[in-house]
MIDO-230137 format. One record per residue: residue in one letter; z negated, x negated, y of N, C-alpha, C in turn; residue number from 1. Coordinates in Angstrom, 2 decimals. Layout:
<recs>
r  n_Z  n_X  n_Y  ca_Z  ca_X  ca_Y  c_Z  c_X  c_Y  k
A  Z  X  Y  Z  X  Y  Z  X  Y  NUM
...
</recs>
This chain:
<recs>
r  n_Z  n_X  n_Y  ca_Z  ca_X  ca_Y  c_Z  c_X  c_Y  k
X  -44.69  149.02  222.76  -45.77  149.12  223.72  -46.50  150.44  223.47  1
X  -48.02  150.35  223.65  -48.43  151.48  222.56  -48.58  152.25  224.08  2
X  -48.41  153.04  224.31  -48.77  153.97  226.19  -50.26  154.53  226.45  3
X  -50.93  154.50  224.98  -52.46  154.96  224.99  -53.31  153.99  225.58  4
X  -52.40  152.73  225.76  -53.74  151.52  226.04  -52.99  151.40  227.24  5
X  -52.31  151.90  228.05  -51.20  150.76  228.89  -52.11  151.68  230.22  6
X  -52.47  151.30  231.91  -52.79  151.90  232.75  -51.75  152.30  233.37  7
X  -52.25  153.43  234.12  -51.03  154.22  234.80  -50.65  153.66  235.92  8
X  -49.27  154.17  235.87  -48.80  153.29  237.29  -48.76  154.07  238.65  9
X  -48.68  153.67  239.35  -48.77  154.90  241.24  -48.22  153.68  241.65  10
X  -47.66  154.63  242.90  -46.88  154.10  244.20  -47.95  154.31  245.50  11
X  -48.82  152.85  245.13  -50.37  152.99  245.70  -49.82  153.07  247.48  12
X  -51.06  153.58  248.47  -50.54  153.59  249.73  -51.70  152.12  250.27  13
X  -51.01  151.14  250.82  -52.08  150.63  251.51  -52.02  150.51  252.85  14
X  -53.88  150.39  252.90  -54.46  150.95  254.32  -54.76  149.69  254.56  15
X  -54.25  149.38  256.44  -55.13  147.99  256.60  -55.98  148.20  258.01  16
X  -56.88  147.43  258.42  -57.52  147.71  259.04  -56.68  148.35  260.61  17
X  -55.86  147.57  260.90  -55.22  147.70  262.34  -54.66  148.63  262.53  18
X  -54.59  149.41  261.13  -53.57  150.64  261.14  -52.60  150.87  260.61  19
X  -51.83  149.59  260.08  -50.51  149.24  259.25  -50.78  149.99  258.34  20
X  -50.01  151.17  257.51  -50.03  151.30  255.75  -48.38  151.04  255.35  21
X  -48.31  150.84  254.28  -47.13  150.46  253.86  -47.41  150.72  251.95  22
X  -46.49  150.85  251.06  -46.67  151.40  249.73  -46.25  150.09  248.98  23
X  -47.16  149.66  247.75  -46.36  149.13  246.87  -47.25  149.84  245.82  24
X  -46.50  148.91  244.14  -46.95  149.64  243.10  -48.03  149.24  242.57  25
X  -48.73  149.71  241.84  -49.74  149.36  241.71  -50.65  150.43  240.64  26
X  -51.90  149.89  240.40  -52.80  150.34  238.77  -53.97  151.78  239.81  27
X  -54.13  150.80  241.06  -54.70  152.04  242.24  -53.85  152.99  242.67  28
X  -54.70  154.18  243.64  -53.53  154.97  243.96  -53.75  154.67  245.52  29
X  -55.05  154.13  245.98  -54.82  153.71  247.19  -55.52  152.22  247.75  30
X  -55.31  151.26  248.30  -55.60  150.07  248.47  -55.66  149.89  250.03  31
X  -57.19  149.14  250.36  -57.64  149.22  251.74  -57.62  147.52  251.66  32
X  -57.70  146.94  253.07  -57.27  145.67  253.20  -57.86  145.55  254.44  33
X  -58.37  143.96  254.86  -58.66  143.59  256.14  -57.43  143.04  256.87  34
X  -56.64  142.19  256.84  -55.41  142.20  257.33  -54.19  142.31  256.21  35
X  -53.12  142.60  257.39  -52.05  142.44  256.14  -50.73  141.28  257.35  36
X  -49.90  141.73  256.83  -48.80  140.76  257.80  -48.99  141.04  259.10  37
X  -48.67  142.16  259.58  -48.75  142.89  260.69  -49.74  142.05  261.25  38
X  -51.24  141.84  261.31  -52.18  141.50  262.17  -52.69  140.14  261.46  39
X  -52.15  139.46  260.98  -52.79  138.52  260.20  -52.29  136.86  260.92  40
X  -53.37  136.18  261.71  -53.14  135.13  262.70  -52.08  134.12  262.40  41
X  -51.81  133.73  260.71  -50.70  132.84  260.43  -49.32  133.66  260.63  42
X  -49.32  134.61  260.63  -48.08  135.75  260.80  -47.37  135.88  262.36  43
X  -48.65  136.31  263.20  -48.29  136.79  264.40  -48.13  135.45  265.24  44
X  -48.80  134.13  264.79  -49.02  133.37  265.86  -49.81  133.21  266.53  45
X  -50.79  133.62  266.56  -52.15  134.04  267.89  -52.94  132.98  267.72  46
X  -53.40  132.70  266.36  -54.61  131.96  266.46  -54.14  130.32  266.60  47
X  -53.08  130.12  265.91  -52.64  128.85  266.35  -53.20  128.33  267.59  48
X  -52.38  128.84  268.90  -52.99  128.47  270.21  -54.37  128.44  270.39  49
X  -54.82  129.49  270.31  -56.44  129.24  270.49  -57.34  128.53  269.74  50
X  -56.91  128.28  268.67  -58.20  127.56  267.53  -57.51  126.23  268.20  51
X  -56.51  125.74  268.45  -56.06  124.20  269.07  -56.66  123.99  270.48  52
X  -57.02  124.97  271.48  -57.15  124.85  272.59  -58.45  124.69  272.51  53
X  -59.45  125.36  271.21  -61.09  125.37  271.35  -61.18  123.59  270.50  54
X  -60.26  123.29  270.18  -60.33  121.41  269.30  -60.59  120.99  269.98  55
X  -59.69  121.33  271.56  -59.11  120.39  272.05  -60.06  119.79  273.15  56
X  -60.58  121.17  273.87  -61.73  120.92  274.57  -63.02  120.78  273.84  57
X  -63.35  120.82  273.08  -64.61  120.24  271.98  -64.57  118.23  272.27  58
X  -63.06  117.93  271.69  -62.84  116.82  271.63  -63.27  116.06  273.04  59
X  -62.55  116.56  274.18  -63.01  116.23  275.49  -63.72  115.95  276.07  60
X  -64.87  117.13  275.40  -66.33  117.23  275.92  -67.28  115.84  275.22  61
X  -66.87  116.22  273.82  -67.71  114.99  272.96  -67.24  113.21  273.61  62
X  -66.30  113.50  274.15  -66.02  111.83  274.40  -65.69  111.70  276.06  63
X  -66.52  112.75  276.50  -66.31  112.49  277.82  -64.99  112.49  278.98  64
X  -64.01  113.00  278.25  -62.49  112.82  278.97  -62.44  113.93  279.98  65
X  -62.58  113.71  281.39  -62.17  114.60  282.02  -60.50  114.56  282.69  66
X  -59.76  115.81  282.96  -58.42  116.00  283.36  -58.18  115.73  284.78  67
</recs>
């Protein structure tokens, strides 16, 4: 492996929006992100409920079903 062509390596820090940083390795030395696990809706659970609850009443409305 010739080391003149190879990029350097760092123990990059990444930044995510919510505030989370956490380190992996990497060709950067620092890496910014819009979500990461921490805040990210398939992770936490959050959006599940709500994106089903905005279907659900969409569906309702379009076909007239009242509760």
């Amino acid at each position: 492996m010739q080391e003149s062509i190879q990029p350097k390596f760092y123990q990059a820090t990444v930044r995510c929006n919510c505030g989370n940083t956490f380190t992996v390795g990497s060709t950067a030395k620092e890496i910014s992100v819009e979500v990461c696990s921490k805040c990210h809706p398939f992770y936490t659970g959050t959006q599940k409920a709500v994106a089903a609850r905005g279907r659900i009443e969409k569906f309702n409305r379009k076909y007239g079903i009242n509760k």
